[in-house]
C-alpha angles and dihedrals in degrees: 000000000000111000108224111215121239076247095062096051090047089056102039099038084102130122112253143173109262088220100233081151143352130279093012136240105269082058085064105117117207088226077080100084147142093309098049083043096059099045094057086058093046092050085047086054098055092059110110089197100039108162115241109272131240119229129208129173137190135232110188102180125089130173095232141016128251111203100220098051120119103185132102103276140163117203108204134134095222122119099187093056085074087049088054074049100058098045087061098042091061084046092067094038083065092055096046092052091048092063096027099037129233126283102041114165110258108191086161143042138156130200105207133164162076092342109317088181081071091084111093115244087267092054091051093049093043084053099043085050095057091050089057100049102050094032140046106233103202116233105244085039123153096243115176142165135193114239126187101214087228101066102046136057129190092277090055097057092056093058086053089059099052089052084062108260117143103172125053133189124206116210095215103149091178136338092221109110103214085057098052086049093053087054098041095247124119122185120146115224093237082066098057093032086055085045104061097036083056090050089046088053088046088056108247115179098208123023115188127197114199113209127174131199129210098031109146118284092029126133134180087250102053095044084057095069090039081062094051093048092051087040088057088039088056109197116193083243145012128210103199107186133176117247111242104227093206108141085156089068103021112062091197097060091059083086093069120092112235084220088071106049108103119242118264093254087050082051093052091037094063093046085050086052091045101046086053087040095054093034091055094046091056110264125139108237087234088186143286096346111358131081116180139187115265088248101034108103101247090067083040092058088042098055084044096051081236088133128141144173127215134156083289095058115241134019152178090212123097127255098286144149122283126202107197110203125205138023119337084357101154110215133184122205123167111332089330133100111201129184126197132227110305093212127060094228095054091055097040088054098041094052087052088055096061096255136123098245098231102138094181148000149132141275102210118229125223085261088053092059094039094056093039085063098058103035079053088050090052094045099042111034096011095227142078124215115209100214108035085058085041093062097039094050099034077228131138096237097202093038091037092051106017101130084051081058110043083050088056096059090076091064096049079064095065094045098254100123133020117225118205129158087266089054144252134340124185110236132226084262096040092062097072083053105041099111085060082051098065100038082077094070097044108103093190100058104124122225116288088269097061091044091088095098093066125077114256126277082228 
C-alpha cells in the first residue's frame, strides 16, 4: 500500500465538507422558504423529459442512544409517537403532490434515520402504501432501507422484502466489544453475521455494512480484527466513515471520554489498513467511504464513469431531483437545496398550517453550478476534463479557475494529482486526500477557524 508521509498528515489533518452537495448545508439561508421551494416543484412539473426522483424520507425516532451519532434523532420508547409521524408525513406528501402533481417516477428511495426500522411492520406498510399511491415507484428501482441489526430478525426481513425493498444497509461501527460498550451500542457479531446470511436467502440485491473509525476505544489493532469479520461476512458494499469527533455541536457525544479517543495517525492508520484489507479481500475502492464488489452496481458505475453523489453519499442513479420527506430531511429539486423543519414541533405545526415545512435552503447561482460540476467530478470520476466542462459551462477552464490551478500545482508536488494539457486526475495517493482536492474549488470554504463545524479530512 502507499505510505503516506508524516507531511502529508500534518497538512491534511484539517476539518472539511464531505461535498454531498454544493455549496453545502451550513451555506442554507432561511430567505429560501416555502415559496422558492414550490417553485422549484411547479417548474419541475412543466418539463415534458423530467428525469425519474429520488425519494428519501426521514425516521427520526430510535429506542436508544449511540454516543457518537451526529444525525437528527429523537430517543423515546414510545411506539405511538411514529403513528402521530406518519400522519403528518402523509400530510406533506399531499402538498407536494399538489404543486408537483401524482403519479412522479420514483426509481429510487431511502429510508434513513434515525432508525426507520423503528416503525412497527404496520407503519412500514402504511408508509410504503402512501409512497405508492401518490407516486410511481419504476420496476428495476434502488429501493433501501437502513436496519439496526438489533431491531429486526429474518423474518423480519422478509417482510421487508415484501414491502418492496431491494437494498439494505446494516449499521455495524465496529464488531469489538469494548468499543460498542464505549458508544452505547451492543450488538454481538453472530447477530449481524445470522442477519445477512438471512437477507442473502431472502434475495437482496445490495447488502451494505456501515463501519466507523476512530470511535473511542479503538486501535489499530482491534479494528483489524473488526476488518477480517466484515471481510468473511462479505457485503456487497461497505460504507467506512470517520468518526467526527464535535461535542461542542453534538450534545450525545458529550458522553465519550476524550481518553479514549485514538490518536489521528491511529485514525489514518486504520483507513490505510482498511483500504489494503478490503483491497486484498477483493473490493473496488469506489472513493472516499465506499468499497464495492466488482459486480455490484456501485463499481459498475466506477469503471463506467456512471457516478454520482447525492445526501446519501454515493450512487449509481443520474443527476436527478431529489424530494426529501420528514423533519431536518435535506432535498434537491432543479437548481435549488431545500431543509425542513429541524424540531418536531415546528413541522408538526407548519404542516397544520397548510405549508410545506422547508425552513431554509439555497437557489444555486451560475458559479454554484459551475463549481458543483467540478468538486463532483473530483469526487466521482476523479478527473476533470478541461474541455468537456468547458462546453457544458461556455467557460475558459484554465482563465475562469487559474488560481485553483495554480493551488493545485503544489499537489501535484506531492504526488496527489496529476496536470496535463487535458486537465487534472486524482492520483492513488490523491484519493485518501480527495476531499482536500475539492476544497480547493469551494468558494465558499471559510477561513480554518470556522471549519470547525465539518468532520475531519483524517
Amino acid at each position: 500500500m502507499i505510505a503516506i508521509t508524516p507531511e502529508l498528515l500534518t497538512r491534511f489533518d484539517v476539518s472539511g465538507p464531505r461535498y454531498t452537495s454544493y455549496p453545502t448545508a451550513d451555506r442554507f439561508v432561511e430567505a429560501f422558504g416555502e415559496a422558492e421551494y414550490v417553485l422549484a416543484l411547479q417548474q419541475r412539473r412543466s418539463l415534458a423529459n423530467a428525469l425519474p426522483l429520488s425519494l428519501y424520507v426521514h425516521i427520526p425516532f430510535c429506542e436508544s442512544l449511540c454516543y457518537y451519532c451526529a444525525c437528527n434523532k429523537i430517543i423515546t420508547k414510545h411506539p405511538e409517537r411514529a403513528e402521530v409521524y406518519l400522519r403528518y408525513l402523509s400530510r406533506e406528501i399531499d402538498l407536494h403532490t399538489a404543486h408537483c402533481g401524482k403519479g412522479q417516477v420514483v426509481s429510487q428511495l431511502h429510508l434513513g434515520g434515525g432508525t426507520p426500522t423503528f416503525l412497527s411492520d404496520d407503519g412500514l406498510r402504511e408508509l410504503m402504501d402512501m409512497l405508492r399511491s401518490n407516486f410511481t415507484l419504476a420496476p428495476g428501482g434502488e429501493y433501501s432501507i437502513e436496519v439496526d441489526p438489533r431491531t429486526v430478525d429474518a423474518g423480519r426481513l422478509a417482510f421487508l422484502a415484501e414491502l418492496g425493498f431491494n437494498r439494505l444497509s446494516f449499521g455495524v461501527q465496529d464488531f469489538d466489544p469494548d468499543v460498542q460498550k464505549a458508544v452505547n451500542r451492543i450488538q454481538p457479531a453472530e447477530q449481524v453475521f445470522a442477519l445477512v446470511a438471512a437477507a442473502r436467502e431472502i434475495g437482496f440485491e445490495s447488502i451494505n455494512v456501515d463501519l466507523i473509525y476512530g470511535l473511542p476505544r479503538q486501535t489499530a489493532a482491534s479494528f483489524d480484527r473488526t476488518l477480517a469479520q466484515v471481510a468473511e461476512l462479505r457485503p456487497d458494499r461497505i460504507a467506512l466513515y470517520a468518526y467526527a469527533h464535535l461535542p461542542e455541536r453534538f450534545k450525545p457525544q458529550r458522553r465519550i471520554i476524550n481518553a479514549d479517543m485514538p490518536m489521528a495517525s491511529d485514525k489514518v492508520a486504520m483507513l490505510s489498513r482498511s483500504l489494503e484489507a478490503f483491497s486484498r479481500a477483493g473490493y473496488v475502492y469506489v472513493g472516499m467511504d465506499h468499497f464495492a464488489l466488482p459486480e455490484d452496481a456501485l463499481a459498475v458505475a466506477k469503471r463506467q464513469g456512471r457516478l454520482h453523489r447525492n445526501f446519501q453519499g454515493y450512487s449509481t442513479q443520474p443527476d436527478c431531483d431529489l424530494i426529501a420527506l420528514g423533519v431536518s430531511a435535506i432535498g434537491r429539486v432543479g437548481a435549488t437545496y431545500s431543509q425542513n423543519a429541524k424540531t418536531l414541533d415546528e413541522y408538526y405545526d407548519l404542516i397544520n398550517q397548510g405549508k410545506l415545512p422547508v425552513v431554509r435552503g439555497l437557489a444555486l447561482t451560475r458559479d454554484d453550478l459551475v463549481r458543483r460540476a467540478v468538486i463532483m467530478a473530483l469526487m466521482c470520476q476523479g478527473a476533470l476534463l478541461f474541455e468537456s466542462l468547458e462546453l457544458a459551462w461556455l467557460i475558459d477552464f484554465q482563465e475562469y479557475f487559474a488560481p485553483e490551478l495554480e493551488r493545485l500545482q503544489e499537489m501535484q508536488a506531492q504526488g496527489l494529482v496529476a496536470i496535463s494539457a487535458e486537465g487534472v486526475e486524482v492520483t492513488e495517493m490523491g484519493w485518501y486526500f480527495v476531499r482536500g482536492i475539492a476544497m480547493l474549488f469551494d468558494k465558499n470554504l471559510q477561513v480554518d477557524r470556522n471549519r470547525a463545524r465539518f468532520s475531519r479530512i483524517i
